[in-house]
N, C-alpha and C positions, 0 to 999 in steps of 0.2 A: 750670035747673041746667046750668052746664058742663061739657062732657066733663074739662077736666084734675079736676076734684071727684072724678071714679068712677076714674082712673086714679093719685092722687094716691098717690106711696111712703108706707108707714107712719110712715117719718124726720121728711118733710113735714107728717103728720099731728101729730106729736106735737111739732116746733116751732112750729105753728099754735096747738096748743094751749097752749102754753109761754106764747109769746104774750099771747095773748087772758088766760089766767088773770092775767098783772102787769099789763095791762091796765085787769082790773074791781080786782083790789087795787089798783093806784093811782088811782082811781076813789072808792073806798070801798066799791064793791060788794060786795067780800071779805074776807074773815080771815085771814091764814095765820099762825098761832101755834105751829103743829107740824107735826113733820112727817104725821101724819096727815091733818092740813087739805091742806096743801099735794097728797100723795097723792088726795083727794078729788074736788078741784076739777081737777087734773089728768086722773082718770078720766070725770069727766064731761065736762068740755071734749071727750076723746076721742069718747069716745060722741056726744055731740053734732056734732062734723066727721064722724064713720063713718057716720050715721045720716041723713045728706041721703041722697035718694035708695035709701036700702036699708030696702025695706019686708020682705022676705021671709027675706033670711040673719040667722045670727044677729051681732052683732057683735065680731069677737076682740079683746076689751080685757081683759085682767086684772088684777086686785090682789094683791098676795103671792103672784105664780105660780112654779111649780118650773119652772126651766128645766133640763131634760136638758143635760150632761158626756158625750157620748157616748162619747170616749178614754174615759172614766174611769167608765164606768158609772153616777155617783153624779146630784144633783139641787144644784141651788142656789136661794135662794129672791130672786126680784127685787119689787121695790115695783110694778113694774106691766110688763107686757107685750103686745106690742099684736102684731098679726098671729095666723093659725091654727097658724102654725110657729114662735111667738114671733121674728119679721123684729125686731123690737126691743126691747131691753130697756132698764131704767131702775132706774138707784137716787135716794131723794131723802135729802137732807141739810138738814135748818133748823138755824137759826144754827151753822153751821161753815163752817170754810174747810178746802181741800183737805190741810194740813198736817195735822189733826185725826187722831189713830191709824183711827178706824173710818171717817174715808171715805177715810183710802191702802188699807182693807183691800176697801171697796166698788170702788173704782178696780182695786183688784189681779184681784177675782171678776168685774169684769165684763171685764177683758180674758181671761182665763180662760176665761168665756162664748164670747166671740167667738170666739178660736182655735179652742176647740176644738168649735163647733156652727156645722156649716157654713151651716144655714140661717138664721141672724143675722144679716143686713144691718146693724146699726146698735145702736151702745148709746151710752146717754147716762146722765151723772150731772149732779145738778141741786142747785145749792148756793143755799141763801139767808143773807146776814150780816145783822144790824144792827149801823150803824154811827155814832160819835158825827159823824161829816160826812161829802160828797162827797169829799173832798182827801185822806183817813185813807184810802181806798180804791183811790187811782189807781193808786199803787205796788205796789200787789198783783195788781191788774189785769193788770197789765204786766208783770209776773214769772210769774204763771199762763202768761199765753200762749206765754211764748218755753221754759216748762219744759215743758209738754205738748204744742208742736209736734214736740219732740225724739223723742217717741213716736208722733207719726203724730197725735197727736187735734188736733182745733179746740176753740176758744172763745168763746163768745159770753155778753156780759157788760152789764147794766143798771143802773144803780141807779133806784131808784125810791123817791117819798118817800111813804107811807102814813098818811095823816089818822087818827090814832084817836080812837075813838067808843064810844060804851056797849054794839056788841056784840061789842067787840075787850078781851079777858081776859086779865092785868087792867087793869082802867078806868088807865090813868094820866094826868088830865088831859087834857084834846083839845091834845093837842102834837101836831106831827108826828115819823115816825120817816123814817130813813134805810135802806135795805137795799140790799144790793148782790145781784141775782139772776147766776146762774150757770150757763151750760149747755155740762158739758163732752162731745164727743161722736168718735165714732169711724166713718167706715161702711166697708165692705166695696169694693173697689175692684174695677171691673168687669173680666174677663178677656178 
């Protein structure tokens, strides 16, 4: 096991896992049909990178965790959260694009998150399309990036084509699909 492994930021963790999950879907290994799926394989992928080498703590991955508002006293609820201080948060989106009312409203709370919980290093929102081709896609691409650089975020952007199969619901013929993965992200800038 290598030292960068045990020192790895929770950010790194969780685009490793990002990763690795479009990965086995474009493989056929996997399913992502909702956003629950998608949330799944995500949390275990986590668990799975946090879990080299740590046989003794426990490890801070969560699902539908409340992240503390501390200005604001209140709780927000994220799709997963990785670190003991929640160091990163995440919302997931299947089949939408950034345009979609409820993930400008995801995008709005997690910047909200960040500002106002200091200990957030990182948040990320994670889109999946299906789309009828590669070419339908590009222009949008490219329009994400130059609108959410304006706010300080990055993006990093896939398409991937997924063979379906008899355990991908529902059955539609073994055609393949198109999806464009998405990971939009923000981190905390070192002082």
């Amino acid at each position: 096991m290598s030292i960068e492994r045990i020192i790895m930021k929770y950010s790194e963790v969780f685009s490793e896992a990002w990763r690795n999950v479009l990965d086995e879907f474009e493989d056929g290994k996997a399913c992502i049909e909702s956003e629950g799926d998608l949330q799944c394989l995500l949390f275990s992928e986590c668990i799975k990178i946090l879990a080299l080498g740590n046989s003794v703590r426990s490890i801070p991955v969560h699902a539908d965790a409340a992240a503390k508002i501390t200005q604001l006293g209140g709780t927000a609820h994220c799709d997963l959260a990785l670190g003991p201080n929640d160091e990163v948060l995440v919302e997931l989106k299947h089949n939408a694009l950034d345009t979609h009312k409820r993930v400008k409203r995801d995008l709005a709370k997690l910047a909200d998150l960040f500002q106002l919980n200091p200990s957030t290093e990182s948040i990320f929102l994670c889109l999946t399309r299906n789309f009828e081709d590669e070419a339908s896609v590009s222009s949008y691409r490219k329009d994400l990036t130059s609108r959410m650089k304006r706010d300080g975020f990055e993006v990093e952007s896939r398409v991937v084509s997924h063979q379906m199969h008899e355990q991908c619901e529902p059955y539609r013929q073994k055609n393949s699909q198109i999806h464009c993965a998405i990971l939009i992200w923000k981190e905390r800038s070192k002082r």
